[in-house]
C-alpha positions as CSV (number, residue, x, y, z in Angstrom):
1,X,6.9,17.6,134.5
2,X,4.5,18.1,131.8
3,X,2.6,21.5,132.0
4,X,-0.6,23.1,129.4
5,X,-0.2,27.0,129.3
6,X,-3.0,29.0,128.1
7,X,-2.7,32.0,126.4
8,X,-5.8,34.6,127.3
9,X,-7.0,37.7,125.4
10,X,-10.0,39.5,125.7
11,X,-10.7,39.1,122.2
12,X,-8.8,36.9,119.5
13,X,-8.9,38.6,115.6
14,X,-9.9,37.5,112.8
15,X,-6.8,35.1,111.4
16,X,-8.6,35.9,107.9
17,X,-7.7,39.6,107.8
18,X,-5.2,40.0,110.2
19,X,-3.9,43.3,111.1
20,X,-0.3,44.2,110.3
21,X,0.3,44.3,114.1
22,X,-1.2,40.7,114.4
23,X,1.0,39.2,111.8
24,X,3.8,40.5,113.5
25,X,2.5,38.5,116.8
26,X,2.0,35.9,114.7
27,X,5.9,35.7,113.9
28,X,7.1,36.6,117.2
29,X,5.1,33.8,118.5
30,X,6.7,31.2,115.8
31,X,9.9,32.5,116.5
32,X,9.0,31.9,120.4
33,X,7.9,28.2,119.3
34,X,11.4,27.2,117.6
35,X,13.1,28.3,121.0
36,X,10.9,25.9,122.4
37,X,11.5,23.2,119.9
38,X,15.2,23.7,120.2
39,X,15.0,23.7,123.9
40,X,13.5,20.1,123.7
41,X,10.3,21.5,125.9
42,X,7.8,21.7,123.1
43,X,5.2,19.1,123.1
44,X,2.6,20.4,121.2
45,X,0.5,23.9,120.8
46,X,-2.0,25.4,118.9
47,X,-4.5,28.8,118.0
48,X,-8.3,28.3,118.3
49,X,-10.9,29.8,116.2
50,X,-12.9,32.9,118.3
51,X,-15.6,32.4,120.4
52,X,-18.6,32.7,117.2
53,X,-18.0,29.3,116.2
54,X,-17.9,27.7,119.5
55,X,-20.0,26.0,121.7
56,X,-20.8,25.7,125.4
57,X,-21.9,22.6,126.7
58,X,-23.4,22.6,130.7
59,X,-24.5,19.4,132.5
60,X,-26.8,19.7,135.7
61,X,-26.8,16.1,136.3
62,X,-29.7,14.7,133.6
63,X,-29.7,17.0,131.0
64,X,-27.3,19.1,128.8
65,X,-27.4,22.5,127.4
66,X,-25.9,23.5,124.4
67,X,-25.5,27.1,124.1
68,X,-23.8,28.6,120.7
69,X,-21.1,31.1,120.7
70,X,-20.2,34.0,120.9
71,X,-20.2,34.5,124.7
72,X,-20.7,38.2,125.1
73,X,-20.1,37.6,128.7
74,X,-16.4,35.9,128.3
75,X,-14.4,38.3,129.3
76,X,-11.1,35.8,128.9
77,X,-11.2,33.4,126.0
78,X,-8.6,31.3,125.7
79,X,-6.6,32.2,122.4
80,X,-4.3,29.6,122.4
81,X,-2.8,26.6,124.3
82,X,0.4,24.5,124.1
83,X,1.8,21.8,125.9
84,X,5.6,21.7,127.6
85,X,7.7,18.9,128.9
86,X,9.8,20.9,131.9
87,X,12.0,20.4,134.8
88,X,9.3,22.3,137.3
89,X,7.4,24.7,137.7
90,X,10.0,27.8,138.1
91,X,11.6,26.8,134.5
92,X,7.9,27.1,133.2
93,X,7.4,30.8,134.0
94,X,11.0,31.5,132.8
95,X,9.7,30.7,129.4
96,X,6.5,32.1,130.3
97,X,8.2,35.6,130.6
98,X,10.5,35.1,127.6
99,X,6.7,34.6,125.2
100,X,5.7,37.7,123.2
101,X,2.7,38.2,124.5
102,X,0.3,40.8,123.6
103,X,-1.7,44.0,125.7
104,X,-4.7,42.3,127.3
105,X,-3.1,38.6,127.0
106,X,-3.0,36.8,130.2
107,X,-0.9,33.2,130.8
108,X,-1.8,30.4,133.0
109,X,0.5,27.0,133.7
110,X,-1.3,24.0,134.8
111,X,0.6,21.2,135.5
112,X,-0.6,17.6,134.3
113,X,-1.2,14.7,136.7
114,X,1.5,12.4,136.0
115,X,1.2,9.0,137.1
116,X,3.5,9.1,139.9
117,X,1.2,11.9,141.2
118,X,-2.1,8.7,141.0
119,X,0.3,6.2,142.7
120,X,-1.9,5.9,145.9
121,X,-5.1,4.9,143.4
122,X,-3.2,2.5,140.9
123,X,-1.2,-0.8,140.9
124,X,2.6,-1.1,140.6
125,X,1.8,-2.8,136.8
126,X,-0.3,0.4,135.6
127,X,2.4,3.1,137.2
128,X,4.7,0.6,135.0
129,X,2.5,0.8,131.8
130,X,3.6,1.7,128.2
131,X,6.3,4.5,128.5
132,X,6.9,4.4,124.6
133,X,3.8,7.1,124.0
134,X,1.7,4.8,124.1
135,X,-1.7,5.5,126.3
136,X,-1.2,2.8,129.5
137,X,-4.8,2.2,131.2
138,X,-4.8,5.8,132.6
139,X,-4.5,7.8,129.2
140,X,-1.2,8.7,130.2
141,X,2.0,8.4,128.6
């Protein structure tokens, strides 16, 4: 199963003059990431920018709004994300409470639909679709 966990903070720092307590998250994090990598359950992962250079888009059914950041109001931003292949759920929060995580950081694991999950909506020949990471019909691998 194929799960995105989201890392949380209340605020994320400034990567261009990190503090020396932030570099040192910084490594514990990479160090966390090459477990994961040598674990085979890595898929992919990254930081994002803080909230001042994003954007917020709302749609209430015939126009959008675009709303630049920051969002004084966020109280979660999401710092981070990365994407794990896993047997279930259960081994997901075992790594989840392995990560060095931070005061104020919060996790949370959503699992992915896979395509056995559409199976009631699509044929047998889509469910069967590219498996070599190619994108089948339904976007997924």
């Amino acid at each position: 199963m194929r799960v995105m966990v989201f890392v949380k903070a209340d605020e994320i720092g400034n990567i261009n003059a990190p503090t020396p307590e932030e570099l040192e998250a910084f490594a514990a994090m990479d160090r966390f990431t090459e477990e994961l990598v040598k674990a085979g359950v890595f898929v992919a992962a990254a930081g994002l920018k803080n909230n001042a250079e994003s954007k917020r888009i709302t749609f209430d059914g015939t126009e959008l709004a675009i709303i630049d950041g920051p969002f004084t109001e966020s109280k979660e931003l999401i710092a981070g994300f990365s994407i794990w292949q896993v047997r279930d759920m259960q081994e997901a929060l075992a790594w989840v409470k392995r990560a060095p995580m931070t005061a104020g950081s919060k996790v949370e694991i959503l699992p992915f639909y896979e395509a056995e999950d559409l199976a009631e909506f699509v044929t047998p020949e889509e469910l069967a679709a590219p498996r070599d990471g190619e994108r089948g019909k339904l976007g997924v691998a």
